[in-house]
C-alpha positions as CSV (number, residue, x, y, z in Angstrom):
1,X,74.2,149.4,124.2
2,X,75.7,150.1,128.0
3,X,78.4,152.5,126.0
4,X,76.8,154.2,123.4
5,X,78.0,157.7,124.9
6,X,81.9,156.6,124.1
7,X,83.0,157.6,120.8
8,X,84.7,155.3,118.2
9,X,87.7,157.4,117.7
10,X,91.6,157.0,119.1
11,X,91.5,159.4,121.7
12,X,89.3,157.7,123.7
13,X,91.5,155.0,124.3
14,X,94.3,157.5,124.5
15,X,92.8,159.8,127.2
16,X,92.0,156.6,128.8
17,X,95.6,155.6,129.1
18,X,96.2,159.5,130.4
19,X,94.1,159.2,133.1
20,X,95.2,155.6,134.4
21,X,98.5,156.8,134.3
22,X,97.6,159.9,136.4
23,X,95.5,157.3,138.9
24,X,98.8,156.7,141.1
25,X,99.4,160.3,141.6
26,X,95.8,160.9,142.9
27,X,96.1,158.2,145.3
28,X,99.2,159.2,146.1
29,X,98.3,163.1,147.1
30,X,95.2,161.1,148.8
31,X,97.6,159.0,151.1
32,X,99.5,162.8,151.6
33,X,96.8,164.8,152.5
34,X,95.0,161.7,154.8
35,X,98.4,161.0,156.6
36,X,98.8,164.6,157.2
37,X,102.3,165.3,154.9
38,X,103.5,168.8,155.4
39,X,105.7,170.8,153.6
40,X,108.7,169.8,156.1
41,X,108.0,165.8,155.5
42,X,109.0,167.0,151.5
43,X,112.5,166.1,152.8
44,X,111.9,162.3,153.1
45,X,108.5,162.0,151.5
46,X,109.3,157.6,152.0
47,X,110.1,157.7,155.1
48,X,107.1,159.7,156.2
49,X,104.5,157.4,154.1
50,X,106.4,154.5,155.9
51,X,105.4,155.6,159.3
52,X,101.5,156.8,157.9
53,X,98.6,153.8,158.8
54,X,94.9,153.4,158.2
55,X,93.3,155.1,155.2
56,X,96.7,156.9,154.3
57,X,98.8,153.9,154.6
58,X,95.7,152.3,152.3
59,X,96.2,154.8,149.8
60,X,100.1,154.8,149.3
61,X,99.1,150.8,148.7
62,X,96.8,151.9,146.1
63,X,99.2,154.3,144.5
64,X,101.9,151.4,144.5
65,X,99.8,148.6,142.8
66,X,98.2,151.0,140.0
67,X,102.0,151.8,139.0
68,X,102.6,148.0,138.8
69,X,99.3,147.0,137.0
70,X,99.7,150.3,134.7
71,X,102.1,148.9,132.1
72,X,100.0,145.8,131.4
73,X,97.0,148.2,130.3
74,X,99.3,150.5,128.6
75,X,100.8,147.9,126.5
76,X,97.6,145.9,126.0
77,X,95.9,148.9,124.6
78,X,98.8,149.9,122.6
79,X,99.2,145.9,121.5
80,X,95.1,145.9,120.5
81,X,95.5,149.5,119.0
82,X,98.6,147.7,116.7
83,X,96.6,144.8,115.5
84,X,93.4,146.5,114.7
85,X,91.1,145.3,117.6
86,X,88.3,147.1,116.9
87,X,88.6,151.1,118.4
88,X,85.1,150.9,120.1
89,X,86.0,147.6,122.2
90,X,89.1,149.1,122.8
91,X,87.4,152.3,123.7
92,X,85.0,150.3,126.0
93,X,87.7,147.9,128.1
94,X,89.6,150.6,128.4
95,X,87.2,153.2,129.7
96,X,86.1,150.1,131.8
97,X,89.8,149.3,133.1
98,X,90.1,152.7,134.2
99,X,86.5,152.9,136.1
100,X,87.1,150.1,137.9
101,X,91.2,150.9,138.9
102,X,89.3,154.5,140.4
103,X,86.7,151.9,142.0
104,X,89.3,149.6,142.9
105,X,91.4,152.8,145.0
106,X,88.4,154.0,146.5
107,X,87.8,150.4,147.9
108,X,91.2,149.9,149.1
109,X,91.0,153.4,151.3
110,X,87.6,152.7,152.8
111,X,89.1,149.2,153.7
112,X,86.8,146.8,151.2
113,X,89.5,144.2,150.5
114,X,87.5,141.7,149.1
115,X,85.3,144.1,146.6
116,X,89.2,145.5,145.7
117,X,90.3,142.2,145.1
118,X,87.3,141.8,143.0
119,X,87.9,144.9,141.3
120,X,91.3,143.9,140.5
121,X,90.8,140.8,139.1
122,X,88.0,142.8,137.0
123,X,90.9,145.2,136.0
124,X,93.3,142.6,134.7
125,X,90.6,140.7,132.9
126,X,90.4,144.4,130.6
127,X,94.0,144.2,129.7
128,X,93.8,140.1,129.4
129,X,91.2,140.7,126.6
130,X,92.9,143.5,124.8
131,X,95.4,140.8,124.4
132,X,93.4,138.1,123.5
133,X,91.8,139.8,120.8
134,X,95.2,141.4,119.7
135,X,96.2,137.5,119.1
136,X,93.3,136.4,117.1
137,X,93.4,139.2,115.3
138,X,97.3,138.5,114.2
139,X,96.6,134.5,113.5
């Protein structure tokens, strides 16, 4: 199978849900260090992303939608974890969800909006079926 390599066990899903919630912070140094932030800009760090463009302004995008799309997969792995959705699908969508929310960044800075729109709707689909197998699990 495509994810033999990822173990059946908790932690996956739990380092998984780790790392997507450290996601927004790497785009976020990404958008500092591309815009050119200096320690004096530490003053009004908002303001200073406000006036940023091109690949930095991309990134501060990036950081800002995986902070709104990062509850959904926490609480759709948590949901999935709480019914007993099987750990290694969990394991796999949410390795998966976090692959493609790195991909998804990574398009958004290069400028690739329709692959990151692609990517997106690829990302939501992850936490979609976390939930739907959360509810036919509880029926």
């Amino acid at each position: 199978m495509l994810f033999e390599w990822i173990p059946e066990t908790a932690n996956v899903a739990i380092w998984a849900m780790v790392i997507a919630s450290l996601l927004p912070l790497s785009f976020a140094i990404m958008a500092k260090l591309l815009g050119g932030f200096g320690l004096a800009d530490n003053a009004h760090p908002r303001e200073f992303m406000q006036q940023v463009s091109g690949p930095a302004a991309r990134a501060n995008a990036a950081q800002q939608n995986s902070y709104e799309t990062l509850p959904v997969f926490l609480a759709a792995v948590l949901v999935a974890m709480l019914f007993f959705v099987p750990q290694s699908i969990i394991n796999y969508l949410a390795c998966l969800y976090v692959l493609l929310r790195f991909a998804y960044g990574v398009a958004y800075i290069v400028n690739l909006p329709t692959f990151r729109s692609i990517l997106w709707g690829l990302s939501i689909v992850c936490c979609l079926l976390l939930f739907y197998l959360a509810i036919r699990l509880s029926a």
